[in-house]
VOZALO-663142 format. One record per residue (C-alpha): residue number from 1; chain; x, y, z. Coordinates in nm, 3 decimals. Each point is the difference from the previous one (the first is absolute). Example, Ala and Ser with C-alpha at 12.3 -4.5 7.8 and 13.67 -1.06 7.14 Angstrom:
# VOZALO-663142
REC:nr:kette:px:py:pz
REC:1:A:1.230:-0.450:0.780 .
REC:2:A:0.137:0.344:-0.066 .
***
This chain:
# VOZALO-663142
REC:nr:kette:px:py:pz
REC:1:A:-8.838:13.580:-15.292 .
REC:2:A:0.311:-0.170:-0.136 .
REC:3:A:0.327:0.240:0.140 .
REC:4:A:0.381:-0.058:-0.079 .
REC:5:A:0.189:0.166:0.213 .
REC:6:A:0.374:0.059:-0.083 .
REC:7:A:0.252:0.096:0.264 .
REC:8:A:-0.215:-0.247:0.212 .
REC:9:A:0.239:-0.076:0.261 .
REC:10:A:0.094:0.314:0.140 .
REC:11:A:-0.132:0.226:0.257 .
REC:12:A:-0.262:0.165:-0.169 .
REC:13:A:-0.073:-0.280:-0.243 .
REC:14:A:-0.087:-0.260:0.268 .
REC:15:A:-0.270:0.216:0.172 .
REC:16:A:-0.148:0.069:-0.313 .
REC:17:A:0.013:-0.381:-0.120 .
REC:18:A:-0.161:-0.055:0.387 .
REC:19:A:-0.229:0.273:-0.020 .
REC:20:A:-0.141:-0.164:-0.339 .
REC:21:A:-0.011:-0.315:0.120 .
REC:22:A:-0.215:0.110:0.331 .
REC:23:A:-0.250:0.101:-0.308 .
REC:24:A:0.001:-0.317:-0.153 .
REC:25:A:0.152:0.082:-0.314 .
REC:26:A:0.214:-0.229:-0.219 .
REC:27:A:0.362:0.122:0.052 .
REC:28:A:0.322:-0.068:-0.215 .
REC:29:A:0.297:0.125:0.201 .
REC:30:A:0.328:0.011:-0.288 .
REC:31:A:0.309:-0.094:0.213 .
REC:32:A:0.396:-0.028:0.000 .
REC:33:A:-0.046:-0.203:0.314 .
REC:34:A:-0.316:-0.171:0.086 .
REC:35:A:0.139:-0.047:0.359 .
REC:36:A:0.000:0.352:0.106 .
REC:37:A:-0.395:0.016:-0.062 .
REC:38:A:-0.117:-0.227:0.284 .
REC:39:A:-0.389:-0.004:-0.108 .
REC:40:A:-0.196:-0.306:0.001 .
REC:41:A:-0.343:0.042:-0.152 .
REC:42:A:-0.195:-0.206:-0.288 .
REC:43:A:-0.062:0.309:-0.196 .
REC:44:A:0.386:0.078:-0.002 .
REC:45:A:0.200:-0.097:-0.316 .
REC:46:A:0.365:0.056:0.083 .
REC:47:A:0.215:0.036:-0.345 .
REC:48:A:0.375:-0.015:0.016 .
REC:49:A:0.157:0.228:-0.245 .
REC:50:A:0.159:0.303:-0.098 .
REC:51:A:-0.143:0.337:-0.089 .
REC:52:A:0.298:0.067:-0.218 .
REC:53:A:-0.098:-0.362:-0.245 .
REC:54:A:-0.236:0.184:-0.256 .
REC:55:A:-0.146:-0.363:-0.100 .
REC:56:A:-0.020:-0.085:0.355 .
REC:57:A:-0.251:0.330:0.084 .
REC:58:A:-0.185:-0.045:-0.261 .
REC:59:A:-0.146:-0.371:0.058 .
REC:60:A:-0.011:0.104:0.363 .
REC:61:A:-0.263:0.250:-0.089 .
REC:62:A:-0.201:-0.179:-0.227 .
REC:63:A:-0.372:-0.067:0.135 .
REC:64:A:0.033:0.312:0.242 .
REC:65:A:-0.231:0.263:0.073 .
REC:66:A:0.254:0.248:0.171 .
REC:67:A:0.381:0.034:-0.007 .
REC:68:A:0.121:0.194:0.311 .
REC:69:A:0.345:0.069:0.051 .
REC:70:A:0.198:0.077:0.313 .
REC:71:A:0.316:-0.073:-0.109 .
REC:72:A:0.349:0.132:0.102 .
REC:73:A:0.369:-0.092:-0.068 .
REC:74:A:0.312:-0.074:0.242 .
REC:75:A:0.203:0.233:-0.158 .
REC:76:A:-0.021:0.248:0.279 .
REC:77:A:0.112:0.343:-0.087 .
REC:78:A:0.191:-0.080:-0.300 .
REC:79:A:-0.123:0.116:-0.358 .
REC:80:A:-0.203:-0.284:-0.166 .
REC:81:A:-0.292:-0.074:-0.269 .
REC:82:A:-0.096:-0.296:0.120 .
REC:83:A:-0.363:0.110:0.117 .
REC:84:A:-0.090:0.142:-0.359 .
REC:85:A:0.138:-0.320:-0.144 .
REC:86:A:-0.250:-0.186:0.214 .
REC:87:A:-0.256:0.261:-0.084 .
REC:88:A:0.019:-0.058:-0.364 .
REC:89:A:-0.028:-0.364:0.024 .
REC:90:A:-0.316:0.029:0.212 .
REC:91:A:-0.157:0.268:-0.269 .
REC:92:A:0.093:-0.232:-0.302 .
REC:93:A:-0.134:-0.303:0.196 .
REC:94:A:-0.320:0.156:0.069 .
REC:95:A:-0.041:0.158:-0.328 .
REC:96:A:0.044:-0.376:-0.179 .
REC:97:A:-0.228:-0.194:0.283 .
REC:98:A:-0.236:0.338:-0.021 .
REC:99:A:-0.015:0.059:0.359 .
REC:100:A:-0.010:0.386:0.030 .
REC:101:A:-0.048:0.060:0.381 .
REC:102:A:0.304:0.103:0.222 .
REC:103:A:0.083:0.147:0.304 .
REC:104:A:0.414:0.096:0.038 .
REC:105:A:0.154:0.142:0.277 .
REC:106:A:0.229:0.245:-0.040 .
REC:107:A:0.153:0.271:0.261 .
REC:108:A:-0.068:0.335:0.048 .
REC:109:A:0.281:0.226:-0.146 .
REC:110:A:-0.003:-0.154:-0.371 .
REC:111:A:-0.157:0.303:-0.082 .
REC:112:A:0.227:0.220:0.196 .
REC:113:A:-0.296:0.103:0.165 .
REC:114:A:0.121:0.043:0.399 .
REC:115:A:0.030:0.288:0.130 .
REC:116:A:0.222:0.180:0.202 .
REC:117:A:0.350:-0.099:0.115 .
REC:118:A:-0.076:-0.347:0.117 .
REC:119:A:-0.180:-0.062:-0.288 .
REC:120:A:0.300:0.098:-0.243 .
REC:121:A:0.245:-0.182:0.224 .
REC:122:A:-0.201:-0.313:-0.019 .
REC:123:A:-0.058:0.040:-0.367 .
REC:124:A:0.374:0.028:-0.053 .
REC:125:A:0.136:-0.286:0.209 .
REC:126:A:-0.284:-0.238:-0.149 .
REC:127:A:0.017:0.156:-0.333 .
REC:128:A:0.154:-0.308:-0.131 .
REC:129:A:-0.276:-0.200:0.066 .
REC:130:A:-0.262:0.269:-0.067 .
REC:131:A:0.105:0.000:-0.330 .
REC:132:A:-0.029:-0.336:-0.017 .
REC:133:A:-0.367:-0.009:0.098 .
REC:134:A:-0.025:0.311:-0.241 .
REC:135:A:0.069:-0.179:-0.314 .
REC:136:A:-0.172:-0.281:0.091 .
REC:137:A:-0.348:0.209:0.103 .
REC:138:A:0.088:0.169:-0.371 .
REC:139:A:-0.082:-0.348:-0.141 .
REC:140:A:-0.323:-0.049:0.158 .
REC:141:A:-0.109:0.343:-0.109 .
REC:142:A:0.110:-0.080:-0.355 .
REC:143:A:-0.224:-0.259:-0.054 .
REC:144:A:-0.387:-0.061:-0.050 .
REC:145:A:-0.011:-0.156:0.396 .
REC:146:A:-0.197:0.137:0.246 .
REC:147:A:0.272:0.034:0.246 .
REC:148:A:-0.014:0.188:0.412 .
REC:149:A:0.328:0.090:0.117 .
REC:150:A:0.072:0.017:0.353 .
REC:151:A:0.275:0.276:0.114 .
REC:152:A:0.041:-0.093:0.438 .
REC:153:A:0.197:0.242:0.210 .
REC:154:A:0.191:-0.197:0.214 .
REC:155:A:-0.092:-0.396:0.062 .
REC:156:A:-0.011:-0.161:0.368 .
REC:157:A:-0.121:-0.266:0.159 .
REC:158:A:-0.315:0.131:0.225 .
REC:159:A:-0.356:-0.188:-0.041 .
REC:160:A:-0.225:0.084:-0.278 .
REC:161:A:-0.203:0.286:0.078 .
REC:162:A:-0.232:0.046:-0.300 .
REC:163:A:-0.004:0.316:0.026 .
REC:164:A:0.316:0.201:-0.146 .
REC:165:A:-0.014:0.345:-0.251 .
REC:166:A:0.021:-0.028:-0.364 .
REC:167:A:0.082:0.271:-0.207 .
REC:168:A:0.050:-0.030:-0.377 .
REC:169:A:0.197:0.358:-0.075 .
REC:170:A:0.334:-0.002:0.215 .
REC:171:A:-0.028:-0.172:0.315 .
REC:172:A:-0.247:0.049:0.346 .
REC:173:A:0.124:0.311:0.184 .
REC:174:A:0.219:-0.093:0.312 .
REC:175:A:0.052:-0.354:-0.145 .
REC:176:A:0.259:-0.193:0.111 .
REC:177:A:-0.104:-0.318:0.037 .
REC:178:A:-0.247:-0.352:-0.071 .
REC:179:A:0.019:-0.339:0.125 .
REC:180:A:0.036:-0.277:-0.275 .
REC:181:A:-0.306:-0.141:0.107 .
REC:182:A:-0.212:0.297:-0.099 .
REC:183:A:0.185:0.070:-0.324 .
REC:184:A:-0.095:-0.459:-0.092 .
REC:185:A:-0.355:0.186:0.115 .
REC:186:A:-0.027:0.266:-0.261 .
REC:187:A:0.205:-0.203:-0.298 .
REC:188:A:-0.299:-0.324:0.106 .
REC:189:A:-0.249:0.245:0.029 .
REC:190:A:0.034:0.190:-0.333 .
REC:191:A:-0.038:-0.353:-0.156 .
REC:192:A:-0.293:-0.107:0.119 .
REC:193:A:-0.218:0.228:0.015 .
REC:194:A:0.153:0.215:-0.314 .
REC:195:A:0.125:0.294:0.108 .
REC:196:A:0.268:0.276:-0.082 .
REC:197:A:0.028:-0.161:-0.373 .
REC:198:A:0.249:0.240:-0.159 .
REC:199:A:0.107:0.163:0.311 .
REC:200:A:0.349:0.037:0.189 .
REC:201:A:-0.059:0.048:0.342 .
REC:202:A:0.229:0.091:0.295 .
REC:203:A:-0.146:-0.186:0.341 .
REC:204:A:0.105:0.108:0.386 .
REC:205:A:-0.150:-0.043:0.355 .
***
Protein backbone atom coordinates (compact mmCIF):
# COMPACT_ATOMS: atom_id res chain seq x y z
CA UNK A 1 0.00 0.00 0.00
CA UNK A 2 1.07 3.48 -1.07
CA UNK A 3 0.42 5.94 2.39
CA UNK A 4 1.01 9.82 2.62
CA UNK A 5 1.16 10.78 5.78
CA UNK A 6 0.78 14.54 6.64
CA UNK A 7 1.87 15.96 9.95
CA UNK A 8 4.76 13.38 9.45
CA UNK A 9 7.21 14.80 11.70
CA UNK A 10 5.61 15.02 14.87
CA UNK A 11 5.04 12.78 17.72
CA UNK A 12 2.35 10.79 16.61
CA UNK A 13 3.12 11.08 12.93
CA UNK A 14 6.62 9.53 13.16
CA UNK A 15 5.44 6.28 14.88
CA UNK A 16 2.88 5.89 12.48
CA UNK A 17 5.31 6.65 9.39
CA UNK A 18 7.71 3.87 11.48
CA UNK A 19 5.04 1.62 12.23
CA UNK A 20 4.23 1.53 8.29
CA UNK A 21 7.44 1.22 7.32
CA UNK A 22 8.11 -1.98 9.79
CA UNK A 23 5.17 -3.36 7.30
CA UNK A 24 6.86 -2.64 4.30
CA UNK A 25 4.65 -0.22 2.89
CA UNK A 26 5.58 2.67 0.56
CA UNK A 27 5.43 5.83 2.77
CA UNK A 28 5.24 9.62 1.74
CA UNK A 29 5.82 11.66 4.89
CA UNK A 30 4.59 15.71 3.79
CA UNK A 31 7.02 17.95 5.79
CA UNK A 32 7.85 21.69 6.84
CA UNK A 33 11.21 20.33 7.87
CA UNK A 34 12.60 17.17 6.56
CA UNK A 35 15.23 17.30 9.41
CA UNK A 36 12.98 16.74 12.26
CA UNK A 37 11.91 13.22 10.68
CA UNK A 38 15.18 11.30 11.13
CA UNK A 39 14.01 8.01 9.10
CA UNK A 40 16.20 6.35 6.72
CA UNK A 41 14.48 3.62 4.78
CA UNK A 42 14.22 2.87 0.81
CA UNK A 43 10.51 2.76 0.95
CA UNK A 44 10.45 6.34 2.57
CA UNK A 45 9.74 9.35 0.24
CA UNK A 46 10.32 12.47 2.31
CA UNK A 47 8.38 15.62 0.58
CA UNK A 48 9.16 19.10 1.77
CA UNK A 49 6.16 21.26 1.74
CA UNK A 50 3.39 22.90 3.26
CA UNK A 51 -0.06 21.65 4.12
CA UNK A 52 -1.39 25.14 3.78
CA UNK A 53 0.01 25.26 -0.47
CA UNK A 54 -3.30 23.79 -2.04
CA UNK A 55 -1.14 22.98 -5.37
CA UNK A 56 1.53 21.65 -3.25
CA UNK A 57 -1.04 18.81 -1.46
CA UNK A 58 -2.44 17.97 -4.25
CA UNK A 59 0.68 16.63 -6.43
CA UNK A 60 1.87 15.24 -3.13
CA UNK A 61 -1.05 12.92 -3.14
CA UNK A 62 -1.19 11.90 -6.50
CA UNK A 63 -0.44 8.00 -7.03
CA UNK A 64 -1.55 7.30 -3.29
CA UNK A 65 -3.60 4.72 -1.90
CA UNK A 66 -4.26 6.39 1.61
CA UNK A 67 -4.00 9.97 2.93
CA UNK A 68 -3.62 9.94 6.77
CA UNK A 69 -3.37 12.98 8.60
CA UNK A 70 -1.93 13.74 12.01
CA UNK A 71 -1.48 17.12 11.74
CA UNK A 72 -1.44 19.98 14.34
CA UNK A 73 -0.53 23.73 14.42
CA UNK A 74 1.92 25.90 16.76
CA UNK A 75 -0.56 28.20 17.56
CA UNK A 76 -1.01 26.91 21.04
CA UNK A 77 -4.12 28.05 22.73
CA UNK A 78 -4.88 30.90 20.59
CA UNK A 79 -8.04 30.88 18.21
CA UNK A 80 -6.99 29.70 14.68
CA UNK A 81 -8.35 27.89 11.33
CA UNK A 82 -5.42 26.77 10.21
CA UNK A 83 -6.20 22.90 10.62
CA UNK A 84 -9.52 23.17 8.47
CA UNK A 85 -7.54 25.15 5.95
CA UNK A 86 -5.20 22.19 5.70
CA UNK A 87 -8.17 19.91 5.81
CA UNK A 88 -9.74 21.34 2.79
CA UNK A 89 -6.70 21.22 0.76
CA UNK A 90 -6.21 17.52 1.56
CA UNK A 91 -10.13 16.79 0.62
CA UNK A 92 -9.84 18.82 -2.71
CA UNK A 93 -6.47 17.08 -3.43
CA UNK A 94 -7.83 13.75 -2.97
CA UNK A 95 -11.03 14.37 -4.64
CA UNK A 96 -8.93 15.61 -8.05
CA UNK A 97 -6.10 12.63 -7.75
CA UNK A 98 -9.31 10.28 -6.66
CA UNK A 99 -7.77 8.90 -3.66
CA UNK A 100 -10.74 8.47 -1.21
CA UNK A 101 -9.14 6.71 1.86
CA UNK A 102 -8.24 8.75 5.06
CA UNK A 103 -7.59 8.42 8.46
CA UNK A 104 -7.53 12.13 10.56
CA UNK A 105 -6.87 12.56 13.95
CA UNK A 106 -8.74 14.70 15.78
CA UNK A 107 -9.22 15.10 19.80
CA UNK A 108 -11.76 14.09 21.90
CA UNK A 109 -13.99 17.08 22.99
CA UNK A 110 -14.86 18.40 19.29
CA UNK A 111 -18.01 17.02 19.96
CA UNK A 112 -18.34 18.36 23.42
CA UNK A 113 -18.67 14.96 24.35
CA UNK A 114 -16.58 14.73 27.98
CA UNK A 115 -18.13 14.39 30.73
CA UNK A 116 -18.10 15.70 33.98
CA UNK A 117 -16.12 18.66 35.33
CA UNK A 118 -12.76 17.77 33.95
CA UNK A 119 -14.17 17.08 30.87
CA UNK A 120 -15.89 20.66 30.54
CA UNK A 121 -12.77 22.32 31.91
CA UNK A 122 -10.65 20.68 29.32
CA UNK A 123 -13.15 21.34 26.62
CA UNK A 124 -13.11 25.02 27.53
CA UNK A 125 -9.41 25.78 27.85
CA UNK A 126 -8.76 23.75 24.47
CA UNK A 127 -11.88 24.93 22.92
CA UNK A 128 -9.90 27.00 20.61
CA UNK A 129 -8.32 24.31 19.10
CA UNK A 130 -11.27 21.91 19.37
CA UNK A 131 -12.99 24.01 17.21
CA UNK A 132 -10.41 23.99 15.03
CA UNK A 133 -10.34 20.22 14.59
CA UNK A 134 -14.26 20.60 14.52
CA UNK A 135 -14.49 22.41 11.32
CA UNK A 136 -11.96 20.66 9.83
CA UNK A 137 -13.59 16.92 10.76
CA UNK A 138 -16.93 18.88 9.24
CA UNK A 139 -15.03 18.80 5.89
CA UNK A 140 -14.23 15.27 5.81
CA UNK A 141 -17.79 14.39 6.66
CA UNK A 142 -18.99 16.67 3.85
CA UNK A 143 -17.53 14.90 1.25
CA UNK A 144 -17.91 11.47 -0.67
CA UNK A 145 -14.42 10.14 1.37
CA UNK A 146 -14.42 7.37 3.41
CA UNK A 147 -12.90 9.08 6.29
CA UNK A 148 -12.09 7.46 10.44
CA UNK A 149 -11.67 10.09 12.85
CA UNK A 150 -9.70 9.57 15.83
CA UNK A 151 -10.87 11.61 19.13
CA UNK A 152 -7.56 10.58 22.01
CA UNK A 153 -8.03 11.58 25.61
CA UNK A 154 -4.93 12.77 26.65
CA UNK A 155 -1.52 11.95 24.52
CA UNK A 156 1.85 10.70 26.31
CA UNK A 157 4.74 9.19 25.58
CA UNK A 158 4.47 5.40 27.08
CA UNK A 159 5.23 2.30 24.58
CA UNK A 160 2.63 1.07 22.30
CA UNK A 161 0.45 -1.27 23.93
CA UNK A 162 -1.97 -2.48 21.23
CA UNK A 163 -4.39 -2.79 23.26
CA UNK A 164 -6.37 0.55 24.31
CA UNK A 165 -10.61 1.05 24.40
CA UNK A 166 -12.42 2.48 21.56
CA UNK A 167 -15.66 3.79 21.83
CA UNK A 168 -17.48 5.54 18.97
CA UNK A 169 -20.51 7.43 21.11
CA UNK A 170 -18.77 9.84 23.74
CA UNK A 171 -15.62 8.63 25.01
CA UNK A 172 -14.44 5.12 27.14
CA UNK A 173 -15.72 5.47 30.72
CA UNK A 174 -12.87 6.54 33.20
CA UNK A 175 -10.74 7.73 30.19
CA UNK A 176 -8.16 9.91 30.70
CA UNK A 177 -5.53 9.00 28.80
CA UNK A 178 -3.46 7.13 25.45
CA UNK A 179 0.02 7.10 24.46
CA UNK A 180 0.75 8.52 20.89
CA UNK A 181 2.04 5.38 19.94
CA UNK A 182 -1.24 3.53 20.28
CA UNK A 183 -3.37 6.32 18.82
CA UNK A 184 -0.32 6.02 15.16
CA UNK A 185 -1.71 2.18 16.02
CA UNK A 186 -5.38 2.64 15.53
CA UNK A 187 -5.12 5.69 12.73
CA UNK A 188 -2.35 2.72 10.72
CA UNK A 189 -4.54 0.14 11.61
CA UNK A 190 -7.92 1.45 10.32
CA UNK A 191 -6.01 1.83 6.96
CA UNK A 192 -4.91 -1.26 6.34
CA UNK A 193 -6.99 -3.49 7.12
CA UNK A 194 -10.29 -1.13 6.48
CA UNK A 195 -11.87 -0.49 9.39
CA UNK A 196 -14.16 2.13 11.21
CA UNK A 197 -14.93 3.75 7.55
CA UNK A 198 -17.40 6.48 8.51
CA UNK A 199 -16.79 6.34 12.13
CA UNK A 200 -15.49 8.96 14.84
CA UNK A 201 -14.04 7.23 17.51
CA UNK A 202 -12.75 8.34 20.96
CA UNK A 203 -9.53 5.93 21.99
CA UNK A 204 -8.06 5.56 25.84
CA UNK A 205 -5.91 2.98 27.81
Amino acid sequence: MKLIVFGASGKTGKLLVEQALSDNHMVTAFVRNPSNLNISNPNLTIIQGDATNASAVKKAILGHDAVISTLGTETGLRKSTLLHEMTQNIVQGMKEQQVSRIAYMASAGIDKEIPGMIGKITMKLLGNVLDDHHNAVAVLKDNDLQWTIARPLGLNDKPLTGSYRKEATGVPKGGRTISRADVADFLYQAIVNEEFIHQSVALSD
